[in-house]
C-alpha distance (Angstrom), angle and dihedral (degrees) to the residues before:
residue distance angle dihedral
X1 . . .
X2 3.59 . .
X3 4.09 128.0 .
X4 3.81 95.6 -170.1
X5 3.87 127.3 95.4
X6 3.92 90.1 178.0
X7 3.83 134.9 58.7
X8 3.69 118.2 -67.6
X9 4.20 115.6 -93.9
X10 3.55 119.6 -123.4
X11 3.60 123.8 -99.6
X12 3.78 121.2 -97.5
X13 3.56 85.7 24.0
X14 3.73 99.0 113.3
X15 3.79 88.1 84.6
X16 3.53 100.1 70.8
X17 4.30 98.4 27.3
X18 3.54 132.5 73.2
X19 4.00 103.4 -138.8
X20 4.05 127.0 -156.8
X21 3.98 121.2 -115.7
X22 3.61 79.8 -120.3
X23 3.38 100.5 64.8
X24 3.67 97.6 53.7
X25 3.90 122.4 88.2
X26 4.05 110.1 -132.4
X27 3.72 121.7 -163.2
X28 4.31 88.6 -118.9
X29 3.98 87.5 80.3
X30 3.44 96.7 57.1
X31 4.00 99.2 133.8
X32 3.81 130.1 -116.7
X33 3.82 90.9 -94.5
X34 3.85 99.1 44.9
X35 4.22 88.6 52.0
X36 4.26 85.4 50.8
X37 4.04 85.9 53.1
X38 3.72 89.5 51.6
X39 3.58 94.7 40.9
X40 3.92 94.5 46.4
X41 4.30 82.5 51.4
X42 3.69 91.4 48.8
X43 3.90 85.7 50.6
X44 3.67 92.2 53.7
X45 3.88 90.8 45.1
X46 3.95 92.6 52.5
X47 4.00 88.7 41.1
X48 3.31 105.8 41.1
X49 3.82 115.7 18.4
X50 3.44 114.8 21.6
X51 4.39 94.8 57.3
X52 4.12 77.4 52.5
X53 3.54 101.8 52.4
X54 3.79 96.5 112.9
X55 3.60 99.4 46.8
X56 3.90 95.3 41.7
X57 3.62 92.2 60.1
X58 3.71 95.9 39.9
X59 3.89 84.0 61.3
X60 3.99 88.8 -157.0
X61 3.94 89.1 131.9
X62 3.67 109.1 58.6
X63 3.82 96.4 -161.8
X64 3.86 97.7 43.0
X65 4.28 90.2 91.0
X66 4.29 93.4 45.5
X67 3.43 94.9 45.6
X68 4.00 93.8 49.3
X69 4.00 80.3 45.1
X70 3.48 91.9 51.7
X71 3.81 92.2 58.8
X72 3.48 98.6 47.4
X73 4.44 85.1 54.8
X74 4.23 79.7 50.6
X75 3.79 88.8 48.2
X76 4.09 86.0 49.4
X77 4.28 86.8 -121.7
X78 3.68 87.7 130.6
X79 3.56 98.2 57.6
X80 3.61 107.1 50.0
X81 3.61 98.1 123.7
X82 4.08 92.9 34.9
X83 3.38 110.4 104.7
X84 4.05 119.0 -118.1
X85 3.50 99.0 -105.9
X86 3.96 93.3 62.1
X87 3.68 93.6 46.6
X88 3.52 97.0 -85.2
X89 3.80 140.8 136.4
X90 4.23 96.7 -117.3
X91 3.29 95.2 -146.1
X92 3.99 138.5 164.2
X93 4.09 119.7 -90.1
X94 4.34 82.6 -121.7
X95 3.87 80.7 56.2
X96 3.86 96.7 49.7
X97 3.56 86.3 50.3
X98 3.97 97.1 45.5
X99 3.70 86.9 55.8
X100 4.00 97.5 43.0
X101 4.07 77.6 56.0
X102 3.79 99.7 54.8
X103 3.70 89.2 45.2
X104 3.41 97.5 55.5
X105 4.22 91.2 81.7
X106 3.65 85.4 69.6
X107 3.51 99.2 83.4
X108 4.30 114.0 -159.0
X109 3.73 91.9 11.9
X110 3.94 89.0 56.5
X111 3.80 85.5 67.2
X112 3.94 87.1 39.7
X113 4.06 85.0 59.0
X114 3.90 101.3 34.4
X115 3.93 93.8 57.2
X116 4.01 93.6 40.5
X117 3.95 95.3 47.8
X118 3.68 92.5 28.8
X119 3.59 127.0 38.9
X120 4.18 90.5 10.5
X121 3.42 106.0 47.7
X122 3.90 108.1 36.7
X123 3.67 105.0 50.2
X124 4.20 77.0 75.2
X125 3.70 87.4 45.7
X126 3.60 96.9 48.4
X127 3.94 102.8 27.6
X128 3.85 109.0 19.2
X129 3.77 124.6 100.8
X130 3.83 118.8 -116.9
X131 3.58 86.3 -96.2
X132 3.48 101.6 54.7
X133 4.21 89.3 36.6
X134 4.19 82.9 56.5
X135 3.63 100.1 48.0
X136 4.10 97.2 39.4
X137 3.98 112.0 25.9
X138 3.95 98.8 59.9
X139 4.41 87.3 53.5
X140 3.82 90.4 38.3
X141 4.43 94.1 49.3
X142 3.56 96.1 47.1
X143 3.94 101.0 41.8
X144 3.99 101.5 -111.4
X145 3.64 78.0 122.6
X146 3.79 142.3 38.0
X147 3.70 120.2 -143.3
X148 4.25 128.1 -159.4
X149 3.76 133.8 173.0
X150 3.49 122.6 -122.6
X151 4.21 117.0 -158.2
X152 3.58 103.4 95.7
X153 4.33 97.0 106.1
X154 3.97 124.4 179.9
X155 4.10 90.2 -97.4
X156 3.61 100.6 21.3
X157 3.53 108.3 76.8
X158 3.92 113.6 132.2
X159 3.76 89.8 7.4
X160 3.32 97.5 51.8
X161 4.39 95.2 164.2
X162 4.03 77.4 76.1
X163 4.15 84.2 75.7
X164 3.69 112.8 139.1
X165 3.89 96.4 -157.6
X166 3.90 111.4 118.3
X167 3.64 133.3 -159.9
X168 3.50 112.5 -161.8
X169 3.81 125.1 -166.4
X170 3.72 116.2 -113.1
X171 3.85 118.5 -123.7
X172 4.19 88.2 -108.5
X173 3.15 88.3 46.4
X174 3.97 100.0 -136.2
X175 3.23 96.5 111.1
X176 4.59 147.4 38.2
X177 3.59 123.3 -138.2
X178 3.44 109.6 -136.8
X179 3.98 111.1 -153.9
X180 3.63 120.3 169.2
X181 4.10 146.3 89.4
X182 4.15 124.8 -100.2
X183 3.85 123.0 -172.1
X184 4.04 141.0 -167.9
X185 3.94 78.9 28.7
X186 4.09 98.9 173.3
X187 4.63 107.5 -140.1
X188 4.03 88.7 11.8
X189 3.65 87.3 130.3
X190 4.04 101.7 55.7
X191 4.40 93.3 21.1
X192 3.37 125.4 139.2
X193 3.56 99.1 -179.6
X194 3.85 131.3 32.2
X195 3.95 122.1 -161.4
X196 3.56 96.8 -146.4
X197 4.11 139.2 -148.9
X198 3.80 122.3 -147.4
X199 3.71 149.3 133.9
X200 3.76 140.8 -107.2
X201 3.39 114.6 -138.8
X202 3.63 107.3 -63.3
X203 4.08 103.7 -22.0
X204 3.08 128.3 153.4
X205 3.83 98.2 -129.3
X206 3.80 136.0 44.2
X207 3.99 122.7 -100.8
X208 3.47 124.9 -139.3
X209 3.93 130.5 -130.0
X210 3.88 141.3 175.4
X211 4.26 105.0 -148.9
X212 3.77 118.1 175.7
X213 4.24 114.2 -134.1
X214 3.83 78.4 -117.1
X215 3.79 98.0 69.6
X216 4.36 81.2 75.9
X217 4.15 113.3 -134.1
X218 3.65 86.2 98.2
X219 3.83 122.4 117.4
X220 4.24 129.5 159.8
X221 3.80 136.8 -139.2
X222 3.41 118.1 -136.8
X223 3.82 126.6 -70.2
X224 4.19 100.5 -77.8
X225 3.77 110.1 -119.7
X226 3.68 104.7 -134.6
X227 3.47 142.8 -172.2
X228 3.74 99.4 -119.9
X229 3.99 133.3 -8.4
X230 4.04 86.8 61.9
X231 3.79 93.5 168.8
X232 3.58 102.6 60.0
X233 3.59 129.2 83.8
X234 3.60 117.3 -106.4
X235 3.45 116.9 165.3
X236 4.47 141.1 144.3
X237 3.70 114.9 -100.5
X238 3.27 112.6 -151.0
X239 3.96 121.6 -160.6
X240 4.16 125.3 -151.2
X241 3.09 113.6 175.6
X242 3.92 101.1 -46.7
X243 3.15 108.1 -174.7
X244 4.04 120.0 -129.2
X245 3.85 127.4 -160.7
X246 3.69 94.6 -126.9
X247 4.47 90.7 -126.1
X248 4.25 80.7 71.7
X249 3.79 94.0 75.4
X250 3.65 105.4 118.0
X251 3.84 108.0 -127.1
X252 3.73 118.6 -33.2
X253 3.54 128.3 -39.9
X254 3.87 125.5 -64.8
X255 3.79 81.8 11.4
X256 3.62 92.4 112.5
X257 4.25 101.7 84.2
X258 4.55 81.2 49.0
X259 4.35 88.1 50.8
X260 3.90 95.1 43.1
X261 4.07 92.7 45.5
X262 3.82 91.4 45.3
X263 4.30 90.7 44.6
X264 4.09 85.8 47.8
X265 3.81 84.8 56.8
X266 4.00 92.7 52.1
X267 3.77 89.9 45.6
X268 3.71 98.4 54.2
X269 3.28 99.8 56.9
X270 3.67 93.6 40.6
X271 4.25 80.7 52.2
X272 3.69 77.3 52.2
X273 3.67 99.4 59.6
X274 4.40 92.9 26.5
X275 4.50 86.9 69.2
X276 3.90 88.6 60.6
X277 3.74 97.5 71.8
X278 3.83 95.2 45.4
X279 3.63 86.5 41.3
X280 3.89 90.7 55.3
X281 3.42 98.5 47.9
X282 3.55 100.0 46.3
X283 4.07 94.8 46.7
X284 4.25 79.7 50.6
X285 3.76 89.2 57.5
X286 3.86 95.3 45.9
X287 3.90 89.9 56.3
X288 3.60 97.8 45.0
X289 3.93 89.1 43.7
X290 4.43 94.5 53.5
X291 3.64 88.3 41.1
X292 4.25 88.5 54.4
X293 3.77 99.8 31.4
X294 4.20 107.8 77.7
X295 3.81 123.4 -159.4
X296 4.01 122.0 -174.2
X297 3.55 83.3 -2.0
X298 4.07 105.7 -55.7
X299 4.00 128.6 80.6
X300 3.11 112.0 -95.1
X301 3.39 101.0 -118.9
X302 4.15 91.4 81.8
X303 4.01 85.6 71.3
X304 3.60 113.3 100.4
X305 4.15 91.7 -139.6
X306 3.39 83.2 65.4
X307 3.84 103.4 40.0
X308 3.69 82.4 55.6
X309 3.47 99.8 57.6
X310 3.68 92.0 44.8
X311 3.52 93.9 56.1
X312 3.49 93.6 35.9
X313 4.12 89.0 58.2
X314 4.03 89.2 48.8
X315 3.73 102.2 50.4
X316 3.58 87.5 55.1
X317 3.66 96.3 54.9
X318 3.44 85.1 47.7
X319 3.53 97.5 61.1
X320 3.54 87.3 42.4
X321 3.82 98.7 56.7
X322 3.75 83.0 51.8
X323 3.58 105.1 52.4
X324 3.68 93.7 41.5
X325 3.78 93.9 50.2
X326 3.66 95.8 41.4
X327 4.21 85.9 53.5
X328 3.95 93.2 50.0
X329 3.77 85.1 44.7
X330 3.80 89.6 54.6
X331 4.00 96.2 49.3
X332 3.71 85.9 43.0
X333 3.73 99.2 64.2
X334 4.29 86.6 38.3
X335 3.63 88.2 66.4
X336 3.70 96.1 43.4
X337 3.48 86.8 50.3
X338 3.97 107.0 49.3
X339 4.24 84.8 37.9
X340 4.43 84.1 55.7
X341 3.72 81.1 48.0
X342 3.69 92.5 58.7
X343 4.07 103.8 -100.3
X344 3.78 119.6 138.0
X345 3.51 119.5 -104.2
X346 3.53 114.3 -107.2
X347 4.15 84.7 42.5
X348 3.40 88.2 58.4
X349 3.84 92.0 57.5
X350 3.50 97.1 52.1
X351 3.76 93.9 49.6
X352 4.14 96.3 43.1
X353 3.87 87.1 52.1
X354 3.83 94.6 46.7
X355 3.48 92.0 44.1
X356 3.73 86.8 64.5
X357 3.77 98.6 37.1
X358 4.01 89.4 123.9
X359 3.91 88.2 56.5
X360 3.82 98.4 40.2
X361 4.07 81.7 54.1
X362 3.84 91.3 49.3
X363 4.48 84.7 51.9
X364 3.61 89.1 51.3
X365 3.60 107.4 45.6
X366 4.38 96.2 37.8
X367 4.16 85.1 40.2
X368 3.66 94.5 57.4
X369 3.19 101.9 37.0
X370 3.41 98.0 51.0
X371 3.91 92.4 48.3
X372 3.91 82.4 61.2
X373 3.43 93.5 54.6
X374 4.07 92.0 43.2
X375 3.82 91.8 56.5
X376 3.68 98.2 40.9
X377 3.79 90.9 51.5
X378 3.91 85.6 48.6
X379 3.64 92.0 49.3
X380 4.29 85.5 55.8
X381 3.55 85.9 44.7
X382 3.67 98.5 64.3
X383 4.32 87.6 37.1
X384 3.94 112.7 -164.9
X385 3.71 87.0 8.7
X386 3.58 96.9 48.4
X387 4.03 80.0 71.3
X388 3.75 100.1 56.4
X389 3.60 130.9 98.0
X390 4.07 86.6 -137.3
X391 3.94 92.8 68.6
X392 3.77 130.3 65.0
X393 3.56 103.2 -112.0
X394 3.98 106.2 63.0
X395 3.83 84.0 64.5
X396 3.86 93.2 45.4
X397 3.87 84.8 51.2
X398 3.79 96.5 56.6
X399 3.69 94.0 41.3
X400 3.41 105.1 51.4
X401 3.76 95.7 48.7
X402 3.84 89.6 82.0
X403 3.78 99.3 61.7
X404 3.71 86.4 78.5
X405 3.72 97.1 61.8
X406 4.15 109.3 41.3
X407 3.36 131.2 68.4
X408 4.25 78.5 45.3
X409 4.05 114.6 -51.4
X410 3.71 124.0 -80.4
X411 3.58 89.2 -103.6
X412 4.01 96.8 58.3
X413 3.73 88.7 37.9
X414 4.25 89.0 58.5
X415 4.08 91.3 39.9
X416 3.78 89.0 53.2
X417 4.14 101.9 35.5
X418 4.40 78.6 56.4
X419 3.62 95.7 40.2
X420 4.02 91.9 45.6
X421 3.95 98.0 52.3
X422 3.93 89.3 44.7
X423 4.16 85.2 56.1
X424 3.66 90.4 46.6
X425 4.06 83.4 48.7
X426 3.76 95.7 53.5
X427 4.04 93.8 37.0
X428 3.89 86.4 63.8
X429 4.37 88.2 -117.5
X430 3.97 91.3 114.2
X431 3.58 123.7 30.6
X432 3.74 99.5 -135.5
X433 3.95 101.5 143.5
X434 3.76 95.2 56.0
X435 4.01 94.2 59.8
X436 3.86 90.2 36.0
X437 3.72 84.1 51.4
X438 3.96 92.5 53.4
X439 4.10 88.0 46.2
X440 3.19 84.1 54.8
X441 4.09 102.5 53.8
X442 4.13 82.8 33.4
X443 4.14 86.0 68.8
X444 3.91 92.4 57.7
X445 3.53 93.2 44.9
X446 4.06 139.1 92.2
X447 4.04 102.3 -91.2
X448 3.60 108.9 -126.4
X449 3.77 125.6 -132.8
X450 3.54 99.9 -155.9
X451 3.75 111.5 169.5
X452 3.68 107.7 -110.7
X453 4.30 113.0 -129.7
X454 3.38 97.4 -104.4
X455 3.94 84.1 -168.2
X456 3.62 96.5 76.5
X457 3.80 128.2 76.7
X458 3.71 117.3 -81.7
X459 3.70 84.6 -19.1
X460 4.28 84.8 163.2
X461 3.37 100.4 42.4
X462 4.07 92.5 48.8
X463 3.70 84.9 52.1
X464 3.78 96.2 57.9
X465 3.80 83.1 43.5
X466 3.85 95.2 53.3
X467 3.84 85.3 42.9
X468 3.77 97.3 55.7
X469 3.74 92.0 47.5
X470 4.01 82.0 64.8
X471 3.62 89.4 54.9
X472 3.90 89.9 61.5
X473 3.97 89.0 40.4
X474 4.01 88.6 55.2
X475 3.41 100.3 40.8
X476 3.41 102.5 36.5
X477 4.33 91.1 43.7
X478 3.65 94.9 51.3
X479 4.35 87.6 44.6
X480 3.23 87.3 61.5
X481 3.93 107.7 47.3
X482 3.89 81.9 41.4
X483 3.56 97.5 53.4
X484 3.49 96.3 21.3
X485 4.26 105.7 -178.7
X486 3.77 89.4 -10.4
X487 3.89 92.8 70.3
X488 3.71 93.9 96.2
X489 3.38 93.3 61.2
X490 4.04 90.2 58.5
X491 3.92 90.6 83.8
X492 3.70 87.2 174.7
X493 3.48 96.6 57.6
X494 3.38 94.8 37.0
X495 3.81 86.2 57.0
X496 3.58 95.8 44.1
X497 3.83 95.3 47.0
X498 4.28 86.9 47.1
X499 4.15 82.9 57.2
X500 3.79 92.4 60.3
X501 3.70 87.0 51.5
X502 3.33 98.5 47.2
X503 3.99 93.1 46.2
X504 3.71 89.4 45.2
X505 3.78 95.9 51.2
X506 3.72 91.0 45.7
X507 3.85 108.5 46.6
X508 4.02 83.9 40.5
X509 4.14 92.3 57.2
X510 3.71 90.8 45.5
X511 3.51 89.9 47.9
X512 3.58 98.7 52.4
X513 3.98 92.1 35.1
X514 3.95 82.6 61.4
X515 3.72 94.3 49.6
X516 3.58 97.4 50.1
X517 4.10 88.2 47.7
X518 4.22 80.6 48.3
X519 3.64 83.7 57.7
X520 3.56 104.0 51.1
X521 3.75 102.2 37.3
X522 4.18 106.2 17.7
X523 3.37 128.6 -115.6
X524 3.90 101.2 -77.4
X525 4.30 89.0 64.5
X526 4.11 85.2 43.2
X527 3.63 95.7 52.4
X528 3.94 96.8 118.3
X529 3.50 96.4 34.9
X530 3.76 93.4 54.3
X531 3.74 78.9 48.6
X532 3.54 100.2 63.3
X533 3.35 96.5 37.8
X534 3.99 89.6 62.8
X535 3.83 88.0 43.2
X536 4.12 87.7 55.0
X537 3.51 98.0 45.3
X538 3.42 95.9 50.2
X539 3.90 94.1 51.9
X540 3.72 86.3 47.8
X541 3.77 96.0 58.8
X542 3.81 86.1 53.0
X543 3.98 88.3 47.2
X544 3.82 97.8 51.6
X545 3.96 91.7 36.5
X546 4.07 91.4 63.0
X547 3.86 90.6 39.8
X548 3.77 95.1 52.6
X549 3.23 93.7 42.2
X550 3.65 92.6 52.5
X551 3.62 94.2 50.3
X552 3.94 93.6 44.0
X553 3.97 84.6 55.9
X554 3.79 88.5 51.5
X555 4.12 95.7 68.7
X556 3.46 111.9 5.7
X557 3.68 137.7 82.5
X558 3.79 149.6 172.1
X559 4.51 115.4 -2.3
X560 4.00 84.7 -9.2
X561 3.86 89.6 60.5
X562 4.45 93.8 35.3
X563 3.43 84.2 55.3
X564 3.95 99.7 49.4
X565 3.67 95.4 41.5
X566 3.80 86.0 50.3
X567 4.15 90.9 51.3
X568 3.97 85.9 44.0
X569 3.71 87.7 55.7
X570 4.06 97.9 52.4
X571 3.90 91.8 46.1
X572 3.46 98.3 44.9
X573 3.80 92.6 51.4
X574 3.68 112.1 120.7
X575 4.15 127.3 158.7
X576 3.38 125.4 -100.5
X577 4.09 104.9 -76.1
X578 4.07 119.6 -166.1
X579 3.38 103.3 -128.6
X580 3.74 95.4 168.4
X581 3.86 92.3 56.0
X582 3.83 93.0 39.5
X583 4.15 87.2 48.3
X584 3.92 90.5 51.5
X585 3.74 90.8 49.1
X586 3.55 101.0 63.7
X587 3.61 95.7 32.3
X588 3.63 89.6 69.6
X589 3.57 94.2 49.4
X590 4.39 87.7 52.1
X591 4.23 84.2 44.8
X592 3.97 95.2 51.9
X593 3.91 93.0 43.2
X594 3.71 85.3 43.0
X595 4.08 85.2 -140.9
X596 3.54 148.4 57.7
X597 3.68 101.2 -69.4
X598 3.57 108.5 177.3
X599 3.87 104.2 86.7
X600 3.92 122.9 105.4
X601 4.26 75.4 -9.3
């Protein structure tokens, strides 16, 4: 479904524009029909994965995780983004993400799911010819076959167009021998069909190729012994020789670096939405565990150390639901957009997603990294028992701790989220300079103490907001006329500038998710999300002051630097907030539902 009446914005562009609650899509209008798909996932979770935990991990049964997948194809959970006439489900990019979301409880088999749907299936969606769409998508969206990516190499990691594979012509020219070695390959062990990375001859860029395990040249490592994600199937693929007809090249030649950047960007935001689940259910477990366990005679969940880390765990999902949501939305309304405007389909994906590349970034870096924290607070939670193998969160613990690292590592995701909107800035496709230039002539001038309207909505809290977008614009503007084409080589600022993003992007979708829920059902029904909203924004003021003043540190000195720190100081300026109050507040409203209870609320 869509929210907006008017064209789609441009990605990035929240930096440097104040948008309207009503603009923004919020998880709470998810339609009859989308809430059935999620419960009919959650169904299959409960059913299917969930009494299987144990053995799935333990991997002793080898055709325990493709049968399960083979009833989630039957169930048409594979195919959500397929369209109907391969088989698929047809469904919206919000609806994709919904179900990426309720999957993510199921610990290894969410990576089992991600990299089949994801990464396996729509480079054919996106890339393939109608041929190759008709003879693959149908087997791939109802589970007859299993689908993994192969571009991951022993030294090409983050820069993967350093691959070594090669896929040399043969001398009839029917067909491309693929030589080469792939690792951390997720479903190598039960694939059917491998999207594959290699070079031409000596260019420049990677090509892209869809080989069947029948085509023989295929051999596997062993099962990888991992530190969390047990249950799926990561294995090395090794190529000898596998011979390709030559109509399986993906796309065109050299197009293969351009298809695996542009599926990355699809598979961080669905990372994005595929923490929540996992997040959920763990913060669940953590309130029904301190309301069981008693100490000195009362459960634990009356002490205000833990009431604070309950809280604490839900007001970042919170924020996380809404950024995520409020991305997919976003892309959503792209696509609709360029397909009104007369682009195909599948084009139209490709170009809504990358459009928003800075955004799906932001949902992959903040998602994971809050599903770390949520799991490690759950693991203190439960103390000693948070430790064992018996209890729920040791397993939590080791699984989430990947999330950080694929679909590229936080810290290439922040380098190129900065170094992207910067590009934009000096192509002339987001007018950066202009409001870093009027930042910049604000700092020399008389602040003004213009009464806020106290009338409107979160009239304060949007002010801070508006405020700490200038930090961004001053730090980030005077970075780059410092540094000029060297920035990128300043990974620390770089990182430090992509945290004031981040923080900005996050408090100001929670925000605005909480004043369109203020709208709909008054204040008295919002009171805990208007709490955690306040408690978010004010930890994000403390975020992006140490960050900008790290990076403000890093190249400037003397007046220049006076001057900054002085700027940094007026629009970081927020009143005093109670977080302590605000914290107990919806802690007892998690402790008397015994759950999470802020979903679809």
């Amino acid at each position: 479904m869509s929210t907006a009446t008017k064209k789609s914005i441009k990605g990035g562009e929240f930096i440097v524009r104040e948008t309207a609650a009503e603009e923004v899509f919020i998880p709470e209008e998810f339609n009859e029909e989308q809430k059935m798909m999620a419960q009919a996932c959650q169904d299959f979770i409960d059913t299917e994965i969930t009494p299987k935990v144990e053995e799935i991990d333990s991997m002793k049964n080898p055709d325990l995780v493709p049968s399960i997948f083979k009833k989630a194809g039957e169930l048409g959970l594979l195919g959500i983004s397929v369209p109907e006439q391969y088989n698929g489900m047809g469904m919206s990019f919000n609806t994709s993400m919904l179900i990426a979301d309720i999957i993510g409880s199921a610990g290894s088999f969410s990576t089992t799911y991600g990299a089949h749907t994801g990464i396996g299936t729509l480079p054919i969606l996106y890339y393939g010819t109608e041929e190759q769409k008709q003879k693959y998508l149908p087997k791939l969206a109802t589970g007859q076959w299993a689908a993994c990516y192969c571009l991951t190499e022993p030294d090409a990691g983050s820069d993967a167009n350093s691959g070594k594979t090669k896929a040399v012509l043969s001398e009839d020219g029917k067909h491309y021998k693929i030589t080469g070695q792939k690792m951390w390959i997720s479903n190598a062990g039960f694939a059917d069909l491998f999207i594959v990375f290699a070079k031409i001859e000596d260019d420049k860029n990677l090509t892209s190729f869809i080989v069947e395990k029948t085509f023989g040249g295929i051999s596997l490592g062993e099962e990888e012994k991992k530190l969390g994600i047990k249950g799926s199937s990561t294995r090395q693929v090794f190529f000898n020789d596998c011979q390709v007809p030559v109509e399986n090249m993906l796309s065109e030649r050299q197009n293969g670096f351009k298809i695996a950047v542009n599926i990355l960007n699809i598979g961080r935001v669905k990372l994005g939405a595929g923490v929540l689940g996992g997040c959920r259910a763990v913060t669940s477990q953590a309130v029904q565990y301190a309301n069981d366990r008693k100490q000195f005679g009362t459960p634990i969940s009356g002490f205000g150390a833990i009431k604070g880390k309950l809280a604490e765990m839900a007001t970042k999902i919170y924020v996380t639901e809404s950024l995520d949501y409020r991305a997919g939305q976003n892309i959503e309304d792209k696509i609709n957009d360029l397909i009104a405007d007369g682009m195909e389909d599948a084009e139209a994906k490709l170009k809504g997603v990358e459009q928003f590349a800075i955004e799906c970034a932001i949902a992959k870096i903040h998602s994971s990294e809050v599903l770390d924290y949520v799991v490690d607070q759950g693991v203190q939670v439960y103390g000693g028992m948070g430790f064992s193998a018996d209890a729920p969160m040791e397993r939590a613990y080791r699984d989430s701790r990947i999330a950080r690292i694929y679909e590229g590592t936080n810290e290439i995701n922040r380098m190129l989220m900065v170094g992207m909107l910067l590009k934009r800035a000096m192509k002339g496709e987001l007018d950066i300079m202009d409001p870093a230039m009027a930042v910049s002539k604000e700092l020399t001038s008389v602040p003004s103490f213009t009464s806020i309207d106290q009338s409107k909505p979160f009239a304060a809290e949007k002010e801070v907001i508006k405020n700490l977008k200038k930090v961004f614009l001053m730090v980030g503007g005077k970075a780059a006329m410092a540094l000029q084409d060297r920035i990128e080589e300043e990974q620390e600022i770089m990182m430090n500038l992509a945290d004031v993003l981040i923080e900005v992007y996050a408090a100001e979708s929670a925000l605005l998710r909480t004043e369109k829920l203020v709208g709909q059902r008054g204040e008295e029904a919002c009171a805990d999300y208007m709490a955690m909203s306040q408690i978010y924004l004010s930890y994000a003021v403390d975020k992006i002051n140490a960050s900008a003043k790290e990076a403000i540190a890093a190249f400037t000195k003397g007046d220049e630097q006076k001057v900054m720190l002085m700027g940094l100081k007026r629009f970081t300026k927020m009143d005093l907030v109670n977080t302590k109050a605000l914290r107990r507040q919806v802690a007892d409203t998690m402790i008397k539902e015994n759950k999470f209870p802020y979903f679809f609320g």
